[in-house]
C-alpha positions as CSV (number, residue, x, y, z in Angstrom):
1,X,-95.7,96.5,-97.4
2,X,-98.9,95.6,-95.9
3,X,-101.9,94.1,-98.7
4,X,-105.1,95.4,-98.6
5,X,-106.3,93.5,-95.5
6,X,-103.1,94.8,-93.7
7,X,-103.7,98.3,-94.5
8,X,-107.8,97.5,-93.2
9,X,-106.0,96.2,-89.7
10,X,-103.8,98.9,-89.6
11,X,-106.2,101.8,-90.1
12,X,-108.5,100.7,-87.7
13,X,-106.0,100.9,-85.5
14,X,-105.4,104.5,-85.7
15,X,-108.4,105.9,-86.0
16,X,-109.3,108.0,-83.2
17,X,-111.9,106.0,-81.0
18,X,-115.4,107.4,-82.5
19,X,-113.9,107.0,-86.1
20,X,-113.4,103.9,-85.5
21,X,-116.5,102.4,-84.5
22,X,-118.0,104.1,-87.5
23,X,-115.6,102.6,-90.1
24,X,-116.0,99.4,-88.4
25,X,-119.8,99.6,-88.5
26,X,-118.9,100.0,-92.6
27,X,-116.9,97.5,-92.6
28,X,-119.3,95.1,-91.7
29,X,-119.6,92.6,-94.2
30,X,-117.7,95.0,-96.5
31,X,-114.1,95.2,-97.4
32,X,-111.6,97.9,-97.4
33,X,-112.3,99.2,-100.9
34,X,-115.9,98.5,-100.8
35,X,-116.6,100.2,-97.3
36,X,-114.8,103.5,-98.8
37,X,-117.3,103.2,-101.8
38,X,-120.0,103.4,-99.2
39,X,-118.6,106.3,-97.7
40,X,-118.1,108.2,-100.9
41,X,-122.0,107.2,-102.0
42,X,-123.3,108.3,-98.5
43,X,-121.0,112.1,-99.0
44,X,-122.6,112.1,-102.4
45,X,-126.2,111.7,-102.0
46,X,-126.8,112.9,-98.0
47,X,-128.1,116.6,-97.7
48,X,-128.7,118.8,-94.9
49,X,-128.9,117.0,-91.8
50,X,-129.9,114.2,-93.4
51,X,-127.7,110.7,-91.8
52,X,-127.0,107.4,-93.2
53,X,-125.3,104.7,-90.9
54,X,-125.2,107.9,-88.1
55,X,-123.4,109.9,-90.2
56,X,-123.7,113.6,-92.6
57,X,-122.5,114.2,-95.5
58,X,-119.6,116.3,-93.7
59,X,-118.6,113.1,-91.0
60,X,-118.6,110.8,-94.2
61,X,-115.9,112.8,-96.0
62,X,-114.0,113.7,-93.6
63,X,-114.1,109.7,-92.2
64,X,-113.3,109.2,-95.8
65,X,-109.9,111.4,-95.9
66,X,-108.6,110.3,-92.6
67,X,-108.6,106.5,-93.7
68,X,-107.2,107.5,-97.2
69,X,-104.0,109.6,-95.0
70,X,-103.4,106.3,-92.9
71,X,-103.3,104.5,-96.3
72,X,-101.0,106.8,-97.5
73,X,-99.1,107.0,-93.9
74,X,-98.7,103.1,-94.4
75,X,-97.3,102.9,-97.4
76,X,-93.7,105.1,-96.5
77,X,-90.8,103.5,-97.7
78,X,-89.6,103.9,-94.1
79,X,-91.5,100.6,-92.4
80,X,-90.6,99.0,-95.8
81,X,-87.7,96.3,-96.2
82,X,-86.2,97.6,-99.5
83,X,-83.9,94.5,-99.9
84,X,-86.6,92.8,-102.4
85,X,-87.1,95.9,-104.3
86,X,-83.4,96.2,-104.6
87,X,-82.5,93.1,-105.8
88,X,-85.7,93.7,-108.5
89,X,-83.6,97.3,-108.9
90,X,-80.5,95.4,-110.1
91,X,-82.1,93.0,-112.3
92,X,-83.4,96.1,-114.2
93,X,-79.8,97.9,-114.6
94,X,-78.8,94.5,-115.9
95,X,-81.6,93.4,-118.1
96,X,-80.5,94.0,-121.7
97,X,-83.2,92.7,-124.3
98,X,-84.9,93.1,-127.6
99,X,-86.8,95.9,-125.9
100,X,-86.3,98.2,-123.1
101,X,-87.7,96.7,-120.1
102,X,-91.1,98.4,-119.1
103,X,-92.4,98.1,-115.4
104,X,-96.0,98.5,-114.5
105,X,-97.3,99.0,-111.4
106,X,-100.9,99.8,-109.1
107,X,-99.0,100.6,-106.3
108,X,-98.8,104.0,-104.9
109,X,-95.9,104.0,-102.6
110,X,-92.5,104.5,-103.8
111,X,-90.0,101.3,-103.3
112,X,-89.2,101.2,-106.6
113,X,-88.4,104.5,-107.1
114,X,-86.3,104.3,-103.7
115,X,-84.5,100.7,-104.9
116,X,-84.4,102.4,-108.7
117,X,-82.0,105.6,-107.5
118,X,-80.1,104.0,-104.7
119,X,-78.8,101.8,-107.3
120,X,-78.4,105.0,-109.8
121,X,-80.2,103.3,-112.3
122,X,-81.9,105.1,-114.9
123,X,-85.5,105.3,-115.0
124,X,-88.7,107.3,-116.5
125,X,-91.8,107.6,-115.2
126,X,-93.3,110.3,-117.8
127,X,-92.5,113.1,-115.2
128,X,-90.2,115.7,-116.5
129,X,-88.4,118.3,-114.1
130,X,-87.2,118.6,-111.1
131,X,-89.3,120.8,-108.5
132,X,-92.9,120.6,-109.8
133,X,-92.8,118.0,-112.8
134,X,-94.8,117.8,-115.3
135,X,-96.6,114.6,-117.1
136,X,-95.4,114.6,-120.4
137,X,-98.0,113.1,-122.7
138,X,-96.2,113.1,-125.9
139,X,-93.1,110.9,-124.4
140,X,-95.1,108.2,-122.8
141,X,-97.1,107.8,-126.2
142,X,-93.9,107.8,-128.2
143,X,-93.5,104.6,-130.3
144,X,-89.9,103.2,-131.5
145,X,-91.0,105.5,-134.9
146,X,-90.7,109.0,-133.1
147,X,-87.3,109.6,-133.7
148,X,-87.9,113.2,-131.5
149,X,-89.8,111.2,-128.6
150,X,-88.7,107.9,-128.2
151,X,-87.1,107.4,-125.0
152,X,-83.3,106.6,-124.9
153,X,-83.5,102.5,-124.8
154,X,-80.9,102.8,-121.3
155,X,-84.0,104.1,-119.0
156,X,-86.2,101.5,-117.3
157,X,-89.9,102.8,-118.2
158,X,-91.5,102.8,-115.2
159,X,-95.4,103.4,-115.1
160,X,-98.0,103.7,-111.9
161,X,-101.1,103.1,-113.3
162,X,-103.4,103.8,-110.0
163,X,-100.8,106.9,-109.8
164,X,-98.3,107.6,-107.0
165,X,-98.8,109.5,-103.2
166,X,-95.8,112.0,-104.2
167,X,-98.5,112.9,-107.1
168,X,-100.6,116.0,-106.6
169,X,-103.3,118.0,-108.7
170,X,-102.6,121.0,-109.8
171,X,-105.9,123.1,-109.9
172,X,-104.9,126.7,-111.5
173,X,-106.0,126.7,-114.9
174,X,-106.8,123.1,-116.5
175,X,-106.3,120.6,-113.7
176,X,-103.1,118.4,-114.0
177,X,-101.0,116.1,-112.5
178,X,-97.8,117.6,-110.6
179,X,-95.1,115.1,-109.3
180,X,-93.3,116.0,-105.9
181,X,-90.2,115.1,-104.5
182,X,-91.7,114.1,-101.4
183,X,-94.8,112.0,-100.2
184,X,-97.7,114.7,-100.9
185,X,-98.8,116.5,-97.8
186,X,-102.1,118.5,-96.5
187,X,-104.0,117.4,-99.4
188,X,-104.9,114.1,-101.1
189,X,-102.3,112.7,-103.6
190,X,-103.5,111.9,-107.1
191,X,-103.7,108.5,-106.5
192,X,-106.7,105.4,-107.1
193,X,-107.4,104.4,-103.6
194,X,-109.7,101.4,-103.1
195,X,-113.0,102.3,-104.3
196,X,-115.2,100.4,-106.7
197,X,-115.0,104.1,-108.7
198,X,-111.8,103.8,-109.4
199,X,-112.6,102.0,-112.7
200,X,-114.3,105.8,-113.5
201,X,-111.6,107.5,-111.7
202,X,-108.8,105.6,-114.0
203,X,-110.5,107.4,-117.4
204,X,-108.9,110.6,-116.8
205,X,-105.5,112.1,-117.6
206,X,-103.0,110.9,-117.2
207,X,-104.3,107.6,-115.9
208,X,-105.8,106.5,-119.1
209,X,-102.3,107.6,-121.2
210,X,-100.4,105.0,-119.1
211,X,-102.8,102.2,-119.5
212,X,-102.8,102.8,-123.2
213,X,-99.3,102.2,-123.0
214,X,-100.1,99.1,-121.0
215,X,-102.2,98.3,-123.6
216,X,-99.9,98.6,-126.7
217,X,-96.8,97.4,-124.3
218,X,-98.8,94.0,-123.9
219,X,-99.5,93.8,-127.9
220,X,-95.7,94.0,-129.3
221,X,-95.3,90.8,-130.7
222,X,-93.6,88.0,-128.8
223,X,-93.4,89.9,-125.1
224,X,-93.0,88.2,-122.2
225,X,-94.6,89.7,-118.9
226,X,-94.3,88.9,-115.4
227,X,-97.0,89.6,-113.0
228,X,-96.1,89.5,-109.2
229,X,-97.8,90.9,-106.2
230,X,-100.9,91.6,-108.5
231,X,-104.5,90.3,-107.1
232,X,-106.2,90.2,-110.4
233,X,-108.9,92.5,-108.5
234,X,-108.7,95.1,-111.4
235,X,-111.4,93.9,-114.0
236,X,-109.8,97.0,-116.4
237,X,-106.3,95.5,-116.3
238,X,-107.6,91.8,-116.6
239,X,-108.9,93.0,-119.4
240,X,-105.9,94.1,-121.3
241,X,-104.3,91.2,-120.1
242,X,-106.5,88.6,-121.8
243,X,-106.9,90.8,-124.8
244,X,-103.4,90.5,-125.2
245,X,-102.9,86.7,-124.8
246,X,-106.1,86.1,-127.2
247,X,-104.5,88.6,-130.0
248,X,-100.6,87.6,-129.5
249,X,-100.7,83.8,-129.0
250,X,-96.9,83.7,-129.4
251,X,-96.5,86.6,-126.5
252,X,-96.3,84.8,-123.3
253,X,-98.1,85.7,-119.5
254,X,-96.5,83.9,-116.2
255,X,-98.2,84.8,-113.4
256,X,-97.0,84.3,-110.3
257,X,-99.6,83.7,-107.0
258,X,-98.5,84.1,-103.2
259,X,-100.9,81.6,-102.5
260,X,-104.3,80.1,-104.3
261,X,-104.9,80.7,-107.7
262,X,-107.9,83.1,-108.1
263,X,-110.9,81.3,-109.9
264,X,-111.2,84.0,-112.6
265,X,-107.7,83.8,-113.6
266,X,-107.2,79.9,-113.7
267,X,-110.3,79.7,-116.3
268,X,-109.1,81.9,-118.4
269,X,-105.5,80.2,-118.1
270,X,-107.4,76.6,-118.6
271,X,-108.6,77.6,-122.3
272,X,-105.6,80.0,-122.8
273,X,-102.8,77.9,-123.9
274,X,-100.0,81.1,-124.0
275,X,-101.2,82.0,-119.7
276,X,-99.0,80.2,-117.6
277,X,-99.8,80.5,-113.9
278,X,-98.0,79.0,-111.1
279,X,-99.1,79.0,-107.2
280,X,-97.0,77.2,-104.4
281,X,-98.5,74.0,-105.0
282,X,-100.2,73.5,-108.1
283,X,-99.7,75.4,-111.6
284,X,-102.0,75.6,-114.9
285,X,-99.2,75.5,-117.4
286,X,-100.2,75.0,-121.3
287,X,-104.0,74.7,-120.3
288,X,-103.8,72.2,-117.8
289,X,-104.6,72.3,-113.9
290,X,-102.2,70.5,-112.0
291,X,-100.6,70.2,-108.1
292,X,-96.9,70.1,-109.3
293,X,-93.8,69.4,-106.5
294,X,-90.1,70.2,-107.1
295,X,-87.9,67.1,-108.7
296,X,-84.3,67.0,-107.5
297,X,-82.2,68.3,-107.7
298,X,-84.3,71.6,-107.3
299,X,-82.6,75.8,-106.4
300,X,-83.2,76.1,-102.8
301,X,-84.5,79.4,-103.0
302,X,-87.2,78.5,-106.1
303,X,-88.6,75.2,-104.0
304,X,-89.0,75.7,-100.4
305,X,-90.5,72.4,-98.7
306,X,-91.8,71.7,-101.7
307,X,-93.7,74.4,-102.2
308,X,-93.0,77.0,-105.4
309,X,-91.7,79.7,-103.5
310,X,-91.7,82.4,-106.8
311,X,-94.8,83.5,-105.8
312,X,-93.2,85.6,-103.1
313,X,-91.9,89.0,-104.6
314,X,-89.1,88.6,-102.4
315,X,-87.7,85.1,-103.9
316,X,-89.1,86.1,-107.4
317,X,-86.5,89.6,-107.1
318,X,-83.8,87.2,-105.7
319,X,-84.2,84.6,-108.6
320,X,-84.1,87.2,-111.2
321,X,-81.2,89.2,-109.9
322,X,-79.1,86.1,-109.8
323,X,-80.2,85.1,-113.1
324,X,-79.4,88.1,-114.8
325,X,-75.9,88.8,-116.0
326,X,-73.4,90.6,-113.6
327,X,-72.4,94.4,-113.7
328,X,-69.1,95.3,-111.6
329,X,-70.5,98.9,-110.6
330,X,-74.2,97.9,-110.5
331,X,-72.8,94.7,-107.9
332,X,-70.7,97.7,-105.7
333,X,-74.1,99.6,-105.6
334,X,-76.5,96.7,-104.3
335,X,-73.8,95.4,-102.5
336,X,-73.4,98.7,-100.0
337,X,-77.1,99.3,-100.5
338,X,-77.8,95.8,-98.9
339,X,-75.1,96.3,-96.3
340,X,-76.2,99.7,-95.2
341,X,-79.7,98.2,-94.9
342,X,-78.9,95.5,-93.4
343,X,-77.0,97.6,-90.4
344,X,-80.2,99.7,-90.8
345,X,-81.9,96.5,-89.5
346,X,-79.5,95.7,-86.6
347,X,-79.0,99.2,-85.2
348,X,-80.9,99.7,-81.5
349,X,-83.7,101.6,-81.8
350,X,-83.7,104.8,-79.8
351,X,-86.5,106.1,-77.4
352,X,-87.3,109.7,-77.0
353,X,-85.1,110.5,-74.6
354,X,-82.0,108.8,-75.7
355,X,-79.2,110.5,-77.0
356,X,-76.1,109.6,-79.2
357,X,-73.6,110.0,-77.2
């Protein structure tokens, strides 16, 4: 799935020609989420026939919803490779702790979801019903002491906290959150899209339910979390994060960087002894900054040239599924999920004209 510079190159692409040059021209100097901030602030305070950067209050929204539908466009779990997300998928339907094994995510597409049911493993996302379904406050708030609420231990709690582009609002009545079957269409899902007013946007209902259970997930005592794929771009989620480590010094943060350590995170992990943070070449592990190397004999797949290779979702969902105790049906499942994918992958493609025959 593309990161936000990928999605910036891919929507630029799209856009029709004269769209184009007008999101380049706020693009300038700006990035993705910033240069939507700019279009939102224009659509907000431009009247009449008023113009900012060449364009009305009407060119800026509209700009503004065409480049949030290519988002959404690019994120379809068609031009995804699902073989990460299942191997991630069967580390879940093996994982048997303490606690039930809680997954949060800012991503809006649905891989997991997609990895999560090919699998058939049991999940909750705080959605309940089939057609329209309906956030259910009371269950995501439950605590182990709600013997009515609390969710059976067997499903994987699954949380979007920047929501999910098969989420829709509802507006008869009170506004709420719907969940669809499908990918939301002819109408904006309810989902955070870069903007620097999502931090205002992620107050509301049910956004701020699931971040309170990020919140009180990261404070049970002696937790360990994994973070992957995760920028540390979301000052409200840092946040929790370094609460949590400062409040539960026997709880335990790994986080795992693609590539350099970001400077905000690897201060706080320098005076935060229980913030382990590893890149591809160097790790700040108890407090202390270092360039680290494999010593062999080292896994193949975990030390790649010498570099830590964990900091790739890909080799992190690899390492944990093989790490994780095996299931005979769970192994039957991946195993023809990563076949069928895999001949996916190989088949011709075929051009509008072709047939099958």
């Amino acid at each position: 799935m593309p990161d936000v510079d990928g999605l910036e190159k891919l929507v630029l692409a799209d856009l029709r020609d004269a769209d184009a040059a007008a999101f380049q021209a706020q693009l300038a100097s700006r990035n993705l989420e910033e240069a939507l901030s700019r279009l939102r602030r224009i659509a907000a305070l431009v009247e009449g026939d008023d113009r900012v950067d060449g364009l009305s209050r009407n060119d800026a929204t509209a700009l503004d919803a065409e480049v949030c539908r290519l988002i959404v466009n690019h994120l379809g779990v068609e031009r995804a490779n699902l073989k990460p997300a299942l191997n991630f998928a069967a580390w879940t339907g093996r994982a048997s702790y303490h606690l039930p094994l809680e997954l949060f995510t800012v991503n809006y597409d649905l891989v997991l979801e997609t990895a999560l049911e090919a699998l058939r493993v049991p999940y909750f996302d705080g959605f309940v019903g089939s057609l329209r379904s309906r956030f259910h406050t009371d269950l995501v708030e439950s605590t182990r002491s709600d013997q009515e609420a609390w969710l059976p231990r067997f499903l994987v709690r699954l949380w979007k906290l920047h929501g999910s582009v098969n989420w829709e609002w509802e507006q008869t009545g009170i506004p709420e959150i719907v969940r669809l079957g499908t990918p939301v269409r002819g109408a904006s899902p309810a989902a955070i899209f870069p903007s620097d007013t999502k931090y205002q946007e992620s107050r509301r209902v049910p956004f701020m339910v699931l971040q309170d259970r990020f919140r009180r997930a990261l404070l049970e005592n002696e937790t360990l979390v994994l973070v992957t794929g995760y920028s540390w771009q979301d000052e409200h989620l840092n946040e929790l994060l370094f609460d949590s480590l400062r409040r539960r010094p026997r709880s335990e943060v790994i986080a795992f960087c693609y590539s350099e350590i970001p400077d905000e995170l690897a201060a706080h992990a320098a005076r935060t002894p229980n913030l382990q943070v590893t890149a591809p070449t160097e790790a700040v592990l108890s407090g202390v900054r270092r360039d680290w190397k494999a010593e062999r004999p080292a896994p193949d797949d975990v030390w790649i040239s010498d570099r830590f290779a964990l900091g790739d979702f890909a080799a992190l969902a690899t390492f944990l599924a093989r790490s994780s105790p095996v299931d005979g049906e769970l192994e039957r499942r991946l195993d023809g999920a990563l076949r069928a994918l895999l001949a996916d992958q190989s088949a011709p493609e075929t051009g509008p004209g072709d047939t099958n025959e």
